[in-house]
C-alpha positions, 0 to 999 in steps of 0.5 A, spaced: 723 641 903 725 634 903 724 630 897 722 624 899 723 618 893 717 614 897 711 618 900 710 611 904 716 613 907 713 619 910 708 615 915 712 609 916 713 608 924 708 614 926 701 613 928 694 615 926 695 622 931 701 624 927 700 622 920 694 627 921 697 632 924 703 633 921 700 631 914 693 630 913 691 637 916 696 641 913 695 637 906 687 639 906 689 646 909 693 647 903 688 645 899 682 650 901 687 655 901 689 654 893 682 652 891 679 659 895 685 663 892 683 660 884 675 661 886 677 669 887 682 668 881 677 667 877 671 669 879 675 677 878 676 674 871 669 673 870 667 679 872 672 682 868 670 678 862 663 680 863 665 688 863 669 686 856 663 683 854 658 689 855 663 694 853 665 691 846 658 690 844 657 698 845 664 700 842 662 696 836 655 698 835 658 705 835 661 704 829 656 702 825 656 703 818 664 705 819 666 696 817 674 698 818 672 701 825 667 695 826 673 691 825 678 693 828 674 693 834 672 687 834 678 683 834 681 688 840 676 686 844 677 678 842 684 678 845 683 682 851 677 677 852 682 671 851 687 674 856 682 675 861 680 667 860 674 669 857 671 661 855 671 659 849 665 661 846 666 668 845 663 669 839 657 667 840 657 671 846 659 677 844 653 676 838 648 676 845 651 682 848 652 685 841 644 683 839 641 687 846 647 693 845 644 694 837 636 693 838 638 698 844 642 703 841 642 703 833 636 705 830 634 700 824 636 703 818 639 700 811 646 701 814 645 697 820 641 692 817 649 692 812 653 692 818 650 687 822 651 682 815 657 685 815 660 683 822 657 676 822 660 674 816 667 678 819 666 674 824 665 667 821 659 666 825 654 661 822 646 663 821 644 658 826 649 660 831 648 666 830 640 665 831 640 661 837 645 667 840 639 671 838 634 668 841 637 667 847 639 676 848 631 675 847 629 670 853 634 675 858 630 681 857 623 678 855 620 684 858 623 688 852 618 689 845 625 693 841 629 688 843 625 682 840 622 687 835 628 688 831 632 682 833 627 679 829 627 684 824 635 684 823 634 676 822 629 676 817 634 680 812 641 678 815 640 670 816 640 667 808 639 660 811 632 658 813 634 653 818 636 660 821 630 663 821 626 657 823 630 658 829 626 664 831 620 661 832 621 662 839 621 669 838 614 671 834 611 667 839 612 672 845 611 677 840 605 674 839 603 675 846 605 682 846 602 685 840 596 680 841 597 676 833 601 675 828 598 679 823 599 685 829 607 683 829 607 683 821 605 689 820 610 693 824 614 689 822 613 692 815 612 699 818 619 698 822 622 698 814 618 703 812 619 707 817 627 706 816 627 708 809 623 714 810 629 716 815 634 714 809 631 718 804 630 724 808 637 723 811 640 723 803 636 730 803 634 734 797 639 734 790 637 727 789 636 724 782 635 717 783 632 713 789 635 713 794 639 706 797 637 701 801 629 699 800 632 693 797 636 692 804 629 692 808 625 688 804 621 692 801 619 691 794 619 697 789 613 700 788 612 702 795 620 704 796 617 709 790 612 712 794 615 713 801 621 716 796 616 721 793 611 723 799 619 725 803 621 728 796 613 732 797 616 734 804 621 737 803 626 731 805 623 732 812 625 727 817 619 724 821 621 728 828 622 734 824 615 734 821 613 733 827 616 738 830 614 743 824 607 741 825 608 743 833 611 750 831 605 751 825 600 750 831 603 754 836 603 759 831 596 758 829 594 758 836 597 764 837 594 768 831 587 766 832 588 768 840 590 775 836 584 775 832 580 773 839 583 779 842 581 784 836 575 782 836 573 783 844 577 791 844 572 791 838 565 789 840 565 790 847 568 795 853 571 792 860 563 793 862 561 788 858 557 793 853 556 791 846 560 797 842 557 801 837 561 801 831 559 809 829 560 811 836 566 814 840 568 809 846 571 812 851 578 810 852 578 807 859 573 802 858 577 800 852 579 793 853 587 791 853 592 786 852 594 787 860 585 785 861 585 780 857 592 777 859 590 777 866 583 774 865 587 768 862 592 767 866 586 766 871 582 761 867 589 758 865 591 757 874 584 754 874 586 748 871 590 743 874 591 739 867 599 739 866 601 740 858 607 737 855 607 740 848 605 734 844 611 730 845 611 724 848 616 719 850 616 711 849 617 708 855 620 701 852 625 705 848 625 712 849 623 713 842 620 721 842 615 724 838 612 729 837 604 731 834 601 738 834 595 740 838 589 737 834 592 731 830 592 727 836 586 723 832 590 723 826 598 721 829 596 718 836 590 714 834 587 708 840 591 704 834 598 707 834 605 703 835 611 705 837 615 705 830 622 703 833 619 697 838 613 696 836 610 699 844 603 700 844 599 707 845 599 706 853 607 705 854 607 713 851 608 719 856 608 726 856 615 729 856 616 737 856 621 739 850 623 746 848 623 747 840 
């Protein structure tokens, strides 16, 4: 090509029909083609980058409790995002992404509540940024309670700044709506804590002489810490789940013994006629009852009824939380009033689940 000093000296002595067809309608022609090629350029990074995003928030939460691996992956994550012309505001969009992968697959524990702390400050971001990412992660997913539960719990015992905190009032009006008051959503706040620090203690397991760590953490005072640490220790450092799940083998087992002394009980007092047997009496040995009768005599009430069983373990719909409960304690465990302690779902979100022991 050409080059010419003085574009002007491109179109002298043409006229209009051929300015337009050897440069005005190759110049526009140009110009769609850059302009299509930069919106598939970028839009491919876009895509790219929101990938990162995703799978850097669920590396990272991974790692909790491990800083050095938190770390690490954190800062692999930000120079594959700068590559991959990721905005400028990547931090406060990793903290979005990373506040739904942690509400999502990190349980609250002392550890986590730590780790968060840890990230935020590792990554230089201040409370108020922070908290507005928070709250966005919230306003993106507005049907989920874990989610706006524990983000509201992590902010409470991460952010030291109270401008911070403020900044989540959003948050504890939709979960205002969803647990129908404020004193509603205090409380699982408090048993969302109380609920960790039991899962603590028994995780520490037997041996131990002190206290175990990290009441302070969850925002607990001492005396309740105390009890929750005595009442796991009385236990036997059983966790949550492995309680119910000893109380769902001991009523299986109870079950099984009174069925046993049931089945004594009929061979003794009456024949398969139905008559009463007298205890002094010789009974003739065909009209004994058997395990065989009376196994098919409940195989048949048992085909009568249509009612599917689960096992006493029930799954939360909004979380995927499992728990399980003996058949008879539904009052106790499973009351009208009972909340998901991981999200804070109510009793009608739960569903029976079959789960082998």
């Amino acid at each position: 090509m050409r080059y010419v000093k003085n574009p002007l000296l491109l179109v002298k002595g043409k006229d209009f029909s051929d300015v337009t067809l050897t440069i005005l309608i190759p110049a526009f022609v140009s110009f769609l083609a850059v302009k299509k090629v930069s919106e598939i350029a970028f839009g491919k990074l876009g895509v790219k980058a929101d990938e990162l995003y995703q799978q850097a928030a669920s590396d990272i939460a991974f790692h909790v409790g491990d800083y050095e691996n938190m770390e690490a992956t954190y800062k692999e994550y930000k120079k594959k995002l700068w590559f991959n012309g990721a905005p400028s505001y990547i931090n406060s969009e990793l903290v979005k992404r990373l506040a739904v992968a942690y509400c999502t697959n990190v349980s609250v524990t002392p550890k986590s509540v730590s780790s968060l702390a840890y990230l935020l400050t590792m990554m230089k971001i201040p409370d108020d940024e922070a908290a507005e990412s928070f709250v966005e992660a919230c306003r993106e997913n507005p049907n989920s309670m874990a989610i706006a539960s524990k983000v509201l719990f992590y902010s409470e015992y991460v952010f030291k700044d109270k401008s911070a905190k403020k900044k989540m009032s959003p948050l504890i009006k939709q979960l205002t709506k969803m647990f129908d008051g404020v004193e509603a959503v205090m409380e699982q706040q408090k048993d969302m804590a109380e609920s960790a620090y039991r899962d603590a203690v028994a995780e520490a397991g037997p041996g131990q002489e002190k206290m175990t760590q990290g009441w302070k953490v969850l925002g607990l005072d001492k005396e309740t810490a105390t009890g929750i640490f005595e009442e796991t220790k009385a236990l036997g450092f059983l966790s949550r789940r492995e309680l119910w799940q000893k109380e769902e083998e001991d009523a299986v087992r109870e079950q099984y013994e009174a069925e046993e002394r049931l089945r004594q009980e009929l061979r003794d007092s009456v024949d398969k006629d139905g008559n009463v047997i007298d205890p002094d009496a010789d009974v003739d040995p065909d009209k004994v009852i058997t395990d065989e009768d009376l196994n098919q005599d409940w195989e048949d009430d048992d085909a009568g009824d249509g009612e599917p069983t689960s096992g006493g373990a029930k799954e939360c719909g909004n979380c995927g939380y499992t728990m399980f409960i003996a058949k008879g304690r539904e009052g106790r465990f499973f009351s009208s009033s009972f909340k998901c302690p991981e999200c804070g779902a109510a009793r009608d979100q739960f569903k029976d689940i079959d789960v082998e022991l």
